[in-house]
C-alpha distance (Angstrom), angle and dihedral (degrees) to the residues before:
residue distance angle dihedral
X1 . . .
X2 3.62 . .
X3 3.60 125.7 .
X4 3.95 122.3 -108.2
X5 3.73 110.1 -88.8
X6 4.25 109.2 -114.1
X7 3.75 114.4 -106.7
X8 3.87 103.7 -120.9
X9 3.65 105.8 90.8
X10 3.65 100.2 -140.7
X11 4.18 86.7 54.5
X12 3.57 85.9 37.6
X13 3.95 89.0 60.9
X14 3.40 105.5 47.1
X15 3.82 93.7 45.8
X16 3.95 88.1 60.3
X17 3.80 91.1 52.3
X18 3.70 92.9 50.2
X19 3.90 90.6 42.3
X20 4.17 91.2 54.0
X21 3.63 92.5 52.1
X22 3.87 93.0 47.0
X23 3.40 88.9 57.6
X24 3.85 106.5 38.3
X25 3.86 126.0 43.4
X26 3.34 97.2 -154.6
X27 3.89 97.8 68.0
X28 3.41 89.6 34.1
X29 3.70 81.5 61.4
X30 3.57 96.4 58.3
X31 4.35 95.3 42.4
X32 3.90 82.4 54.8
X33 4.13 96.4 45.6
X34 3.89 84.0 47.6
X35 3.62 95.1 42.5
X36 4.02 90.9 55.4
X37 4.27 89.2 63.9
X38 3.82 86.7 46.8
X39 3.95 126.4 28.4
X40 3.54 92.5 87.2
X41 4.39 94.3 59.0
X42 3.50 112.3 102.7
X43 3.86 134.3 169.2
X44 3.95 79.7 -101.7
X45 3.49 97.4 64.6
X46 3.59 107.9 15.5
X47 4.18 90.8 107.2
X48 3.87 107.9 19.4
X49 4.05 115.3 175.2
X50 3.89 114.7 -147.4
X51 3.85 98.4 -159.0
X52 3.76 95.2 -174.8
X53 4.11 93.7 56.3
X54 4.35 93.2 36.3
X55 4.06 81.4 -116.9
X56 3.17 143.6 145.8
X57 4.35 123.7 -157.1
X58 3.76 112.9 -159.0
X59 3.64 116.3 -169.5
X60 3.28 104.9 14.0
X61 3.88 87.3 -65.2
X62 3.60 97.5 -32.4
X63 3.84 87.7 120.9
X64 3.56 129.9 9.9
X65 4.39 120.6 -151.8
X66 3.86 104.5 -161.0
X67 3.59 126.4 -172.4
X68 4.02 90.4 -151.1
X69 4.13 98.5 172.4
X70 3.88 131.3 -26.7
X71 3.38 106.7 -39.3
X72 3.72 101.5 -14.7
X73 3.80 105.8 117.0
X74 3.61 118.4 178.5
X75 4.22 138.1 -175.2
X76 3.72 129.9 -142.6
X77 3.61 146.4 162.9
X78 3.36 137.0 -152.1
X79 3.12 104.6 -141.2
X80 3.87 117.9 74.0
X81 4.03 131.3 -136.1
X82 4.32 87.3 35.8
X83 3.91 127.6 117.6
X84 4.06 106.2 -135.2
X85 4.04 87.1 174.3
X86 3.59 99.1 118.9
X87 3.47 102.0 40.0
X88 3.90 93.5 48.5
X89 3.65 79.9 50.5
X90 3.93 98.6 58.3
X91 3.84 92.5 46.8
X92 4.01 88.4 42.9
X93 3.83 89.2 57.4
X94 3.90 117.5 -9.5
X95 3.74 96.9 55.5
X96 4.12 113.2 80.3
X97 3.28 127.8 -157.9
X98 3.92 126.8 -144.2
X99 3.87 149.6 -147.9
X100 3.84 94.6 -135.8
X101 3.69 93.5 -163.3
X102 4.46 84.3 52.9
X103 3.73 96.5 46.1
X104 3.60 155.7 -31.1
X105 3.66 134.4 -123.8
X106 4.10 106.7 -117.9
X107 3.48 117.9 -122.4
X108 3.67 107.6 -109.6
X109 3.82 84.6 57.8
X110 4.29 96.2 53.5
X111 3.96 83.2 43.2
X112 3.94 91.6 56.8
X113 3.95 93.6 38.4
X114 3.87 93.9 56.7
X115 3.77 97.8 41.6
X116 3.66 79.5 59.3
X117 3.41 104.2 43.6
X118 3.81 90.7 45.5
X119 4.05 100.5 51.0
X120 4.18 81.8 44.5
X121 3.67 88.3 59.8
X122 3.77 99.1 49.7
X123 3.84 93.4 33.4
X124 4.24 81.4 56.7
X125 3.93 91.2 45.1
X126 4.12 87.9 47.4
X127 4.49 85.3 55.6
X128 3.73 96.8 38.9
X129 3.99 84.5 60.0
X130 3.96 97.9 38.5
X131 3.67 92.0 -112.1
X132 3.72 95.7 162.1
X133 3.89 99.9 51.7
X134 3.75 90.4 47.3
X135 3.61 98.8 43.5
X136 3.82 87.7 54.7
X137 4.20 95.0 40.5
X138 3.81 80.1 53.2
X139 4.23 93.4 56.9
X140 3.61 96.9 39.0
X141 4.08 88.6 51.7
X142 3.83 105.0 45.1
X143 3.49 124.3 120.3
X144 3.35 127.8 -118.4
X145 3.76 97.5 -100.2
X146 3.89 88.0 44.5
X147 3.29 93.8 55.0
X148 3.81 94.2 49.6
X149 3.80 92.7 58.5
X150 3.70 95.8 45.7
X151 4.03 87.9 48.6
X152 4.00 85.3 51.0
X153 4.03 95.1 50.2
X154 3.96 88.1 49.3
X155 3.63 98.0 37.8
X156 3.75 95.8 54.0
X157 3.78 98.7 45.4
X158 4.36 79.5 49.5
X159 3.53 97.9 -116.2
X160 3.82 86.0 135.8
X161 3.65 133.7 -9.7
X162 3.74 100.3 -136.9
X163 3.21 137.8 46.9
X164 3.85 102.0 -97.7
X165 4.50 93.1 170.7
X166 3.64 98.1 51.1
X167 3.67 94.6 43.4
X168 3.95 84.1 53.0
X169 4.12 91.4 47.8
X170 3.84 98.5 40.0
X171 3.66 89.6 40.5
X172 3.74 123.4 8.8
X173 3.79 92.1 -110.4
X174 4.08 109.5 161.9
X175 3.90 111.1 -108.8
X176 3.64 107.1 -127.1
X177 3.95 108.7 -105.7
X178 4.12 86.5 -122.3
X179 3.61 90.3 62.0
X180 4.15 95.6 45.1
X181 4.75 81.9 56.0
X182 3.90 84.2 46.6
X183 4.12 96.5 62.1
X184 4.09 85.6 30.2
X185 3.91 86.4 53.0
X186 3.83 97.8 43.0
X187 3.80 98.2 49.0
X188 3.81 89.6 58.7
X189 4.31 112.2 110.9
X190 3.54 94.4 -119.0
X191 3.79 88.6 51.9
X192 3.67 99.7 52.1
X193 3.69 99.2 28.5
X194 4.54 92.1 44.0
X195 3.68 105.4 -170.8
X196 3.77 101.0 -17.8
X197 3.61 80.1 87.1
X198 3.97 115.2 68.0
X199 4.12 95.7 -40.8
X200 3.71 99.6 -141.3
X201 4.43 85.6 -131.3
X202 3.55 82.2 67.9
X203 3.53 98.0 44.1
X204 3.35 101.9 60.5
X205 3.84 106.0 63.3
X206 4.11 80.4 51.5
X207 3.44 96.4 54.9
X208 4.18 97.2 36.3
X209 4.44 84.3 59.0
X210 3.51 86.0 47.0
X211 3.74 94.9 62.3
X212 3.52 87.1 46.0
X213 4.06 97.5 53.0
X214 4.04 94.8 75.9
X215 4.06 87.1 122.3
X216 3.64 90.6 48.5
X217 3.86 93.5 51.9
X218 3.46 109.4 32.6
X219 4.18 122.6 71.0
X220 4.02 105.2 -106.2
X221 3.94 99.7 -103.7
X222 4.09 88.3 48.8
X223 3.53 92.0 54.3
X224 3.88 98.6 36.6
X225 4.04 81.6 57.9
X226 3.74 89.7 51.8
X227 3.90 90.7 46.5
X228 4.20 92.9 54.6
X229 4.13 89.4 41.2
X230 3.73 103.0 51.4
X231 3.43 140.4 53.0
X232 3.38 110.2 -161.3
X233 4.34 112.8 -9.1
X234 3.47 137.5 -4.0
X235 4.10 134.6 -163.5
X236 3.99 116.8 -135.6
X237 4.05 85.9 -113.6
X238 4.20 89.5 53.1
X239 4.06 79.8 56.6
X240 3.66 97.9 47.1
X241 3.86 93.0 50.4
X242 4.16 78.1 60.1
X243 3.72 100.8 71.7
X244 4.12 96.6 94.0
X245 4.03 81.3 61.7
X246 3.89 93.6 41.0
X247 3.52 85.4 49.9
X248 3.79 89.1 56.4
X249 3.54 98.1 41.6
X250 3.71 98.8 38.9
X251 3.56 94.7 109.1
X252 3.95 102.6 46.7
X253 3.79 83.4 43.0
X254 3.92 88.4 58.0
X255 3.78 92.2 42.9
X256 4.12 105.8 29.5
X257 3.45 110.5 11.5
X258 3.98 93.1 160.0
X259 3.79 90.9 63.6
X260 4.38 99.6 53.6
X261 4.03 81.8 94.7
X262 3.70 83.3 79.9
X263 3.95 101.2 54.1
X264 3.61 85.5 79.5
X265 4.16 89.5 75.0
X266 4.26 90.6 37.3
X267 3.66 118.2 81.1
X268 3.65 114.1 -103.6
X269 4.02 90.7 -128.2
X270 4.38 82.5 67.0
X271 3.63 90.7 50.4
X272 3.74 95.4 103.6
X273 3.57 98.8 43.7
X274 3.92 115.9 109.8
X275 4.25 93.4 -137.0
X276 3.58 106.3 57.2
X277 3.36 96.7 97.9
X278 3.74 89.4 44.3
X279 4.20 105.5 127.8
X280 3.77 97.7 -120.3
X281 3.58 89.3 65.4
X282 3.74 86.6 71.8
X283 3.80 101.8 50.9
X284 3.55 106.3 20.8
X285 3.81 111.0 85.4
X286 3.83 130.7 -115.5
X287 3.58 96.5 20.1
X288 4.44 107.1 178.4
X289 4.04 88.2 -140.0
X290 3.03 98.1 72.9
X291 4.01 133.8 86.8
X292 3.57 122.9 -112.2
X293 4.05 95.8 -104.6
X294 3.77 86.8 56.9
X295 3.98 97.5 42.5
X296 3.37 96.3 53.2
X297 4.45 87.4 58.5
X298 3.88 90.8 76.0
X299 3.85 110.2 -129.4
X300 3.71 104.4 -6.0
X301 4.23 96.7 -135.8
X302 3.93 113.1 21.8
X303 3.88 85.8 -149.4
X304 3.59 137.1 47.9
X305 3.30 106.4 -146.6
X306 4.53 86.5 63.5
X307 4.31 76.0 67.6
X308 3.40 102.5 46.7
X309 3.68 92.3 46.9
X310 3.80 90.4 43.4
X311 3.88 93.2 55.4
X312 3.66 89.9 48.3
X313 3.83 91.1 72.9
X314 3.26 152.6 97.0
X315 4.40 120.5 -82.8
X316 3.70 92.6 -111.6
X317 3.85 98.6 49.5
X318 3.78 86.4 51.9
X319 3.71 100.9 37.3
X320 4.07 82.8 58.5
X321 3.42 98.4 42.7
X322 3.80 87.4 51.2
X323 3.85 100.0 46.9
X324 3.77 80.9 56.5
X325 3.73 101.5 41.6
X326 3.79 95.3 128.4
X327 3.99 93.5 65.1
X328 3.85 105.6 97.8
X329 4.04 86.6 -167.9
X330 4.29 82.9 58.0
X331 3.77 87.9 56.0
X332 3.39 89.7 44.7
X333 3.37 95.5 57.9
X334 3.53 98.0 44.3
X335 4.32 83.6 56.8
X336 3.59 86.0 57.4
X337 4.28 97.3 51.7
X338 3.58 90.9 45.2
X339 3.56 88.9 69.1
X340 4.02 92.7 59.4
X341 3.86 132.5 59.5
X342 3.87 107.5 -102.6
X343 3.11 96.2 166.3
X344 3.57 104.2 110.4
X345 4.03 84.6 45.4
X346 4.21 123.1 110.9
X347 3.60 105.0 -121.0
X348 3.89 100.7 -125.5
X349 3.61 81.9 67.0
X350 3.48 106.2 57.9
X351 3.62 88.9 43.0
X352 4.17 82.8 62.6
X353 3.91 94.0 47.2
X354 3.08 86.5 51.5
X355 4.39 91.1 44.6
X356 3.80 87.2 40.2
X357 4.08 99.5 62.7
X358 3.88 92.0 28.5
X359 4.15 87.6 107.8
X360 3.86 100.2 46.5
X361 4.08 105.6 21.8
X362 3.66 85.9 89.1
X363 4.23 92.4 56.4
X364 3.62 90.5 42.8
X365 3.89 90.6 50.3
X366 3.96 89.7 51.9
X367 3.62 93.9 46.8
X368 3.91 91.3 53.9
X369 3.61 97.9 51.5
X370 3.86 91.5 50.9
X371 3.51 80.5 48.7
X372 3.68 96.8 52.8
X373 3.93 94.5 29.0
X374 3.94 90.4 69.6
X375 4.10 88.0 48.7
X376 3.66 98.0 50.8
X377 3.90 98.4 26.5
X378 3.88 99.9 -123.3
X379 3.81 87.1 177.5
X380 3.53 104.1 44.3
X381 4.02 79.4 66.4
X382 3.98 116.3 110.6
X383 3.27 123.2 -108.5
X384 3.76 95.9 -99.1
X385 3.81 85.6 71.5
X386 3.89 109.3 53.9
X387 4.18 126.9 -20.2
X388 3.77 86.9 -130.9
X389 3.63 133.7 129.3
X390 3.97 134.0 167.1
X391 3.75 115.1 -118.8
X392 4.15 83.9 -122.4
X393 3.99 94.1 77.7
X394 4.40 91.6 38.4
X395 4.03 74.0 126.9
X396 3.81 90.1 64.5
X397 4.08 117.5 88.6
X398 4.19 92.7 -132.8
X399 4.21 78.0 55.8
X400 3.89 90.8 73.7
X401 3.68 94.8 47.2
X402 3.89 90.0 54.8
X403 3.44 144.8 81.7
X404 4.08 106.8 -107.9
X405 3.78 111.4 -122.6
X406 3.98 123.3 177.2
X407 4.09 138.8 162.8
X408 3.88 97.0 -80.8
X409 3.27 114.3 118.8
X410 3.59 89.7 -131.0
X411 3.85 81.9 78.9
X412 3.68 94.9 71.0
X413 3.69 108.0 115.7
X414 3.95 85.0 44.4
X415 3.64 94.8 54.3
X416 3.52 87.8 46.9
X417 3.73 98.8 54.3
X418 3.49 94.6 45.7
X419 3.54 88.2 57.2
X420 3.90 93.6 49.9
X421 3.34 85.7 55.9
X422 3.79 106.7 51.8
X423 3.91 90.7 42.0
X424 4.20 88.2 50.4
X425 3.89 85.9 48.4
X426 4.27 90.3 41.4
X427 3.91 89.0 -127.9
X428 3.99 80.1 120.6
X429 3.96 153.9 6.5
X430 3.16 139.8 -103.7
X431 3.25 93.8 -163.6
X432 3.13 100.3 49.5
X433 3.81 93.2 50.9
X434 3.53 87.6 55.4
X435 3.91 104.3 40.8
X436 4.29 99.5 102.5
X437 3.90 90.2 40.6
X438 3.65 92.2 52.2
X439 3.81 95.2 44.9
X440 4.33 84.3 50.4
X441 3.72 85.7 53.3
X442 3.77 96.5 51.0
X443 3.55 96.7 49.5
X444 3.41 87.1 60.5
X445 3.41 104.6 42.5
X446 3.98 94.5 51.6
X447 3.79 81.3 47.4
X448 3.55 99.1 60.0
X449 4.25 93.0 27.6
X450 4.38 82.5 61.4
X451 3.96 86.5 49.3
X452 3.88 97.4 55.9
X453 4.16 95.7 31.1
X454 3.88 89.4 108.3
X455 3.72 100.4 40.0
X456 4.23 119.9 105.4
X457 4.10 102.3 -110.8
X458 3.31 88.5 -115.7
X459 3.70 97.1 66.8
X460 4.16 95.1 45.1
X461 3.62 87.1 73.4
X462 3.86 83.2 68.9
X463 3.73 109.3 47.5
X464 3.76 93.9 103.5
X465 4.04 111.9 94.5
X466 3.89 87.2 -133.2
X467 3.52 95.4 66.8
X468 3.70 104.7 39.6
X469 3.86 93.3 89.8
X470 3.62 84.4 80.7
X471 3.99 122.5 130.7
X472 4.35 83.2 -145.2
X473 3.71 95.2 51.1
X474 4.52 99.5 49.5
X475 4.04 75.6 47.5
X476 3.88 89.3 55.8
X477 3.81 97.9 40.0
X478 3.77 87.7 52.8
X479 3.69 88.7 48.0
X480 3.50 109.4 55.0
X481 3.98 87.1 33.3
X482 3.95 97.9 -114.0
X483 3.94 115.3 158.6
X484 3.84 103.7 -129.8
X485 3.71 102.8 -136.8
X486 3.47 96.2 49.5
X487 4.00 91.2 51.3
X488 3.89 90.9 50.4
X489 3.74 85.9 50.2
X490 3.56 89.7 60.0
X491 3.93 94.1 68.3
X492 4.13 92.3 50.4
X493 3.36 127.3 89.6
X494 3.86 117.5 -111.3
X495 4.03 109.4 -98.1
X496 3.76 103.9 -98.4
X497 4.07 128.7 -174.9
X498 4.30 91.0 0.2
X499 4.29 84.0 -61.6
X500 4.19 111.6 140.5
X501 3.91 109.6 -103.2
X502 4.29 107.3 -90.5
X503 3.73 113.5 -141.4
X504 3.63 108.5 -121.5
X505 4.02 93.1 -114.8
X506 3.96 94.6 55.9
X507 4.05 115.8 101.0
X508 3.67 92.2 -119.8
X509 4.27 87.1 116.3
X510 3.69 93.2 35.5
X511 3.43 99.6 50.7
X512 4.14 84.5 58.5
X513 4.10 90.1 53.8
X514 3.34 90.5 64.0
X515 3.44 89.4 58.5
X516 3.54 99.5 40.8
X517 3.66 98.6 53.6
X518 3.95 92.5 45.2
X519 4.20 80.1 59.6
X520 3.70 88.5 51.7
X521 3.80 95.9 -137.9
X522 4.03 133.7 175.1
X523 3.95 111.0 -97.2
X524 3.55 107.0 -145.6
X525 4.18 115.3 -136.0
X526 3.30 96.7 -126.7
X527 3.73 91.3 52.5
X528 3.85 108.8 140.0
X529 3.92 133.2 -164.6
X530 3.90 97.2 -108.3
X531 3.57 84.3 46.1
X532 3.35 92.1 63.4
X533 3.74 91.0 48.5
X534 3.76 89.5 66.3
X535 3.17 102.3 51.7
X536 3.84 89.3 42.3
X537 3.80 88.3 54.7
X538 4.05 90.7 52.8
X539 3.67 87.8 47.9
X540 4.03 95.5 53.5
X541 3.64 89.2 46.1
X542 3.93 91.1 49.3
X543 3.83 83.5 49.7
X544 4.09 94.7 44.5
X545 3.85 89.1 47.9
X546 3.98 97.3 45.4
X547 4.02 88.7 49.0
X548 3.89 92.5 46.9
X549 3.67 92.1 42.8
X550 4.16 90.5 48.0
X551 3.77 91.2 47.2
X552 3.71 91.7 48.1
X553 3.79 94.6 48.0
X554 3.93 88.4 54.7
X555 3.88 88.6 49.2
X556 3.93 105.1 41.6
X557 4.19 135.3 29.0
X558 3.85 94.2 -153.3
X559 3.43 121.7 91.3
X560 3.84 93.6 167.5
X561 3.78 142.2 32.3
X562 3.48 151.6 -176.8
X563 4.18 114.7 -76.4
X564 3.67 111.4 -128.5
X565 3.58 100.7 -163.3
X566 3.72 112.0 78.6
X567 3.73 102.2 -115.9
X568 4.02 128.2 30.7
X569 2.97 96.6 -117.8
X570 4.48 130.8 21.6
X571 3.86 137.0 -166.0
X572 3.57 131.2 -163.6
X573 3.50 123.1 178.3
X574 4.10 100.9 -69.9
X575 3.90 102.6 12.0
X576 3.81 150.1 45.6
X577 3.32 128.1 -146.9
X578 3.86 125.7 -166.2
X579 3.64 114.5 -176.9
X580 4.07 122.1 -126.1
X581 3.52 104.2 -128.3
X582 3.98 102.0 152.0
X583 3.52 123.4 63.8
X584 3.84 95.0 -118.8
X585 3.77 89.8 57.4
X586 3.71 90.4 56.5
X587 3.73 100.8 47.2
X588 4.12 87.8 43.2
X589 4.18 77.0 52.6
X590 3.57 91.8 53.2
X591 4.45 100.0 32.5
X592 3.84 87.6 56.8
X593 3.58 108.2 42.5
X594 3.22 107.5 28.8
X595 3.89 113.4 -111.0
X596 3.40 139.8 131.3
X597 4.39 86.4 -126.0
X598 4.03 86.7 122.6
X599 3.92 105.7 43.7
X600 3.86 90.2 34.2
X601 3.78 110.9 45.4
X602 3.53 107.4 13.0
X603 3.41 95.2 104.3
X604 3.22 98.2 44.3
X605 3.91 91.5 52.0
X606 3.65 87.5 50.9
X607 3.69 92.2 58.1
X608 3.67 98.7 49.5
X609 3.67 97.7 -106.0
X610 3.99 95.3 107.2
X611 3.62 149.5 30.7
X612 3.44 135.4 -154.3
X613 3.88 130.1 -162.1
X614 4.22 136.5 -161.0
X615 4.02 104.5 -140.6
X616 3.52 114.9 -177.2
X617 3.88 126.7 168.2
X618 3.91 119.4 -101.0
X619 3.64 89.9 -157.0
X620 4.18 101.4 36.7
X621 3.93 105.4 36.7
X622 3.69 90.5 -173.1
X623 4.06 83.3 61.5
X624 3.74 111.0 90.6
X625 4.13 129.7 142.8
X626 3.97 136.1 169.1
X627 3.82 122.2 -105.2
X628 3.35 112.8 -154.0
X629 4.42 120.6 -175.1
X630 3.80 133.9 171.4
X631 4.01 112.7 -126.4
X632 3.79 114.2 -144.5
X633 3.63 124.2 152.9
X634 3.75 95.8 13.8
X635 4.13 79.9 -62.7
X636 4.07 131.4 125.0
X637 3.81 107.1 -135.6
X638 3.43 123.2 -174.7
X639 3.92 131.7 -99.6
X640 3.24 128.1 147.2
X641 3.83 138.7 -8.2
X642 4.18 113.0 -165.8
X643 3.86 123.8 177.3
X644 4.16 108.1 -148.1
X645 4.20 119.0 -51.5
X646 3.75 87.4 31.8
X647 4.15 95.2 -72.5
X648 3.78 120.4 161.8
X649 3.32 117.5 -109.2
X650 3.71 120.5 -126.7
X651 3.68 123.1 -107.1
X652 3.89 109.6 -100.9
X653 3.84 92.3 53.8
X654 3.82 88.4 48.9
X655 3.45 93.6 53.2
X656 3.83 86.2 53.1
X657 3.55 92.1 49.8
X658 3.91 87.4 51.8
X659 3.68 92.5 54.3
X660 3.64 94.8 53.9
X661 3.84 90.0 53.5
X662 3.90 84.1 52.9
X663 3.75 100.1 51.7
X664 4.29 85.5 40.9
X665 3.59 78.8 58.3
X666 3.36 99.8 43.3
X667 3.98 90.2 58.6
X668 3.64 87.3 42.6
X669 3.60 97.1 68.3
X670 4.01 90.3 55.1
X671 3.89 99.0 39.9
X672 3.78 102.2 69.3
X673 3.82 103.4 159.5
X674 3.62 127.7 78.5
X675 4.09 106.6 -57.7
X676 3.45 90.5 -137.7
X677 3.35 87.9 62.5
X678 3.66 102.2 56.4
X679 3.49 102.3 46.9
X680 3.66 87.7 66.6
């Protein structure tokens, strides 16, 4: 009697599959011919890279990827008499590589990839040992008391609901084509064996670091070609359909691999010549190499000591630099680092210095060669020197023989060929045009260099908030044990005067230098990157308060108003309050802690309907909060009580708050003239 099949489906499967081969010895013959090719496999060894031989062993040696020469890639198997054809095939095409500091494959997508890979692999294993010839010889030759008991197994776990193989012995009746897949489909491995055989959970995290092993598989030069020719992933038949450029590149690929990032820019008819990567080609101006996009930019660096200093680094630094070629303000930047010594500095984080002032370098750049224009009189210079003039003298007659040139930004490539042409004739520096932005740079880049000193390499290429959604870098965290809050605290900036931590990639700083420079101020040497925090923060406050105060101006004529408390300032035994009964008070209320007191309420404070308090601590001085009450009937009645950024205060200080408002009241009901008057 057999026992009732469970419920689930998925349990309810596999315990059909074992029950047929428990009761027939035929398909129990094929599970076990199968199960020779694959009981060995785990999640272990189901991808293995051999570095030394540029190979890759699938299956515990069921199939072998090997990386025999550039661009040759060939399949085998060990084992003889098999067809590895569609598997080869799937790894050939199917299976994508990836950058894993450029992107990730989402996790839908590495669930569906190895639910396909795995049922290819036993559906493979089930051909290479005939599985669907026997398993129909063995239908077609049951007896009838054979047939009865496989009929019952399917029958009660409702594959069918008659019995289709006895009918056929006892009779000759046709078995339906759906039931001959069934039996095929249930003597598979993964159907007998369920998860005990490769569990697709633990699948997954194999096959996502496989996609992210290209470097470990492929011989350097292959994989530097797939690094300069794809963004983001690559399969090994994209790469093969590479080896007319490899061909072309094989030299410079032998000889300067960390410069290929630039071939994208140099037309592919130059690719063979031994000078294109010769340094005059990037400062010297109308250079045939390169492609129109890049011919039209002028000289690419207006210095070159910005291309020495580039070629001294590392592959990824260039390789980003390069993608982004066309970007004067990336150039720019690059100018500035090669005036400082980075070369005690991890890569990654140049490459975000160099991301982080990408949006303002070019403002900052502008603003110092006004700066240094007015010191060394660039346009007092003749003619002979530089057509330029500022749109300040258009009055003057050299004015309309010159090209017009003012602070916009929009100016850029202007600026920057006037200065290429003053430091070429030594009427100028660009050094010395470039000295303050390069010492901002540096502060930040030894400020962010100190921050990732202790981190594995492998997890620097992940400090940037935009590419922590990664599947590869959870995997990391969890291997090297690091708590993920407390790493993305790392790159904040400590809260400071009640304002909201700013990650250290956010333009909160860099919106300040653009300001700063414009005011043409002295940068001290010593000048640090949380020192420039600070003085950001005052300077987004200034900015917060003159806005407020500007709006509020437009929007209301007093500036001052009668106190309804009856002194200026009150104490109980903890606190002090000090009413806000000028406008400035309220928007200083509202700059430095981070309400909305001052766009909100002001005009209802003005009109008598409301009435806001200061309360700091007497005994904490870092302790202060914003009371805020309705007046009606010549009475204070309570609203609201908010510590700074609009948090809730907890419930001891607001009943503290609430009896201050009470004894206010209190002296409210006695004091019935004008408040003013009876303080003095």
């Amino acid at each position: 009697m057999l026992a009732c099949p469970p419920q689930n489906p998925k349990q309810r499967h596999q315990y059909t599959a074992q029950a047929l081969i428990d009761h027939c010895d035929t398909l129990k013959a094929v599970f076990q011919d199968q199960w020779l090719y694959l009981w060995t496999i785990t999640p272990e060894n189901l991808f293995v890279i051999d570095q030394e031989n540029n190979s890759l062993v699938i299956a515990d040696g069921l199939l072998t990827v090997e990386c025999i020469d550039d661009y040759k890639i060939q399949f085998y198997t060990s084992h003889s008499n098999v067809e590895i054809q569609k598997i080869a095939d799937f790894m050939f095409n199917d299976f994508s590589f990836i950058f894993n500091h450029k992107a990730s494959h989402h996790s839908l997508y590495l669930k569906t990839k190895v639910q396909l890979f795995r049922q290819m692999l036993v559906e493979e294993v089930f051909k290479w040992v005939d599985g669907e010839n026997r398993v129909e010889q063995c239908l077609y030759n049951l007896t009838d008391q054979q047939a009865m008991q496989l009929d019952r197994i399917m029958m009660q776990s409702e594959y069918y609901d008659e019995p289709h193989l006895l009918n056929f012995s006892r009779f000759g009746a046709e078995i339906p084509l759906e039931v001959e897949l069934n039996f095929k489909h249930l003597c598979l491995v993964n159907s007998v064996m369920g998860d005990n055989f490769l569990a697709v959970q633990k699948l997954i995290p194999v096959y996502d670091r496989l996609s992210t092993s290209a470097e470990l598989m492929l011989p350097k030069r292959l994989y530097r070609m797939a690094q300069i020719s794809f963004e983001e992933q690559f399969s090994l038949s994209q790469l093969v359909d590479l080896e007319p450029d490899f061909n072309l590149l094989k030299q410079h690929n032998e000889q300067t691999p960390h410069l290929l990032g630039f071939t994208r820019w140099i037309k592919r008819g130059y690719w063979q010549y031994q000078d294109i990567f010769n340094k005059q080609n990037f400062v010297n101006k109308d250079v045939q190499y390169w492609v129109e996009d890049i011919a039209q930019q002028s000289q690419l660096f207006i210095h070159k000591r910005a291309v020495n200093w580039l070629f001294k680094q590392d592959y990824l630094v260039i390789d980003w630099v390069s993608e982004n070629l066309k970007d004067p303000n990336i150039r720019l930047a690059v100018t500035a680092l090669s005036f400082v010594d980075c070369s005690k500095v991890h890569p990654h984080v140049i490459q975000l210095s160099i991301q982080y002032f990408e949006q303002v370098i070019g403002r900052l750049f502008i603003s110092e060669c006004l700066r240094i224009s007015q010191q060394q009189a660039w346009f007092e210079l003749s003619a002979e020197h530089h057509s330029y003039a500022l749109n300040e003298a258009q009055n003057s007659q050299d004015f309309k023989k010159s090209q017009p040139l003012t602070a916009s930004i929009l100016y850029l490539k202007e600026w920057l060929d006037l200065l290429w042409s003053l430091d070429q004739q030594g009427l100028s520096s660009v050094k010395y045009v470039f000295k303050r932005i390069s010492q901002v740079m540096q502060s930040y880049m030894l400020f962010l260099n100190d921050l990732v000193k202790d981190l594995p390499d492998e997890i620097i290429k992940f400090i940037e908030p935009s590419t922590q959604h990664q599947t590869h870098f959870h995997f990391l965290m969890q291997q090297y044990h690091i708590n993920l809050d407390e790493f993305r605290q790392r790159f904040k900036h400590p809260n400071s005067q009640y304002n909201r931590s700013n990650s250290i990639f956010d333009s909160y700083i860099a919106d300040y230098l653009i300001d700063f420079f414009q005011q043409d101020r002295t940068i001290a040497k010593n000048m640090t990157w949380p020192a420039w925090y600070q003085q950001a923060i005052r300077w987004h406050q200034h900015l917060h308060y003159v806005d407020t105060l500007t709006t509020l101006k437009l929007r209301h004529a007093e500036s001052h108003w009668k106190r309804v408390s009856p002194q200026a300032v009150m104490y109980t035994e903890n606190w002090k309050f000090v009413e806000l009964n000028e406008l400035e008070q309220i928007i200083q209320e509202s700059v430095n802690y981070k309400h909305c007191l001052a766009l909100s309420y002001t005009q209802r404070i003005i009109d008598g309907e409301y009435v806001a308090f200061h309360m700091s601590n007497l005994h904490d001085p870092s302790q202060h909060l914003t009371l805020g009450c309705f007046f009606k009937f010549d009475q204070l009645h309570f609203d609201q009580l908010r510590l700074p950024n609009n948090e809730v205060a907890d419930l001891k200080v607001v009943r503290e708050a609430k009896e201050f408002v009470h004894q206010v009241n209190e002296m409210l009901i006695w004091n019935f003239g004008d408040p003013e008057q009876i303080n003095n």
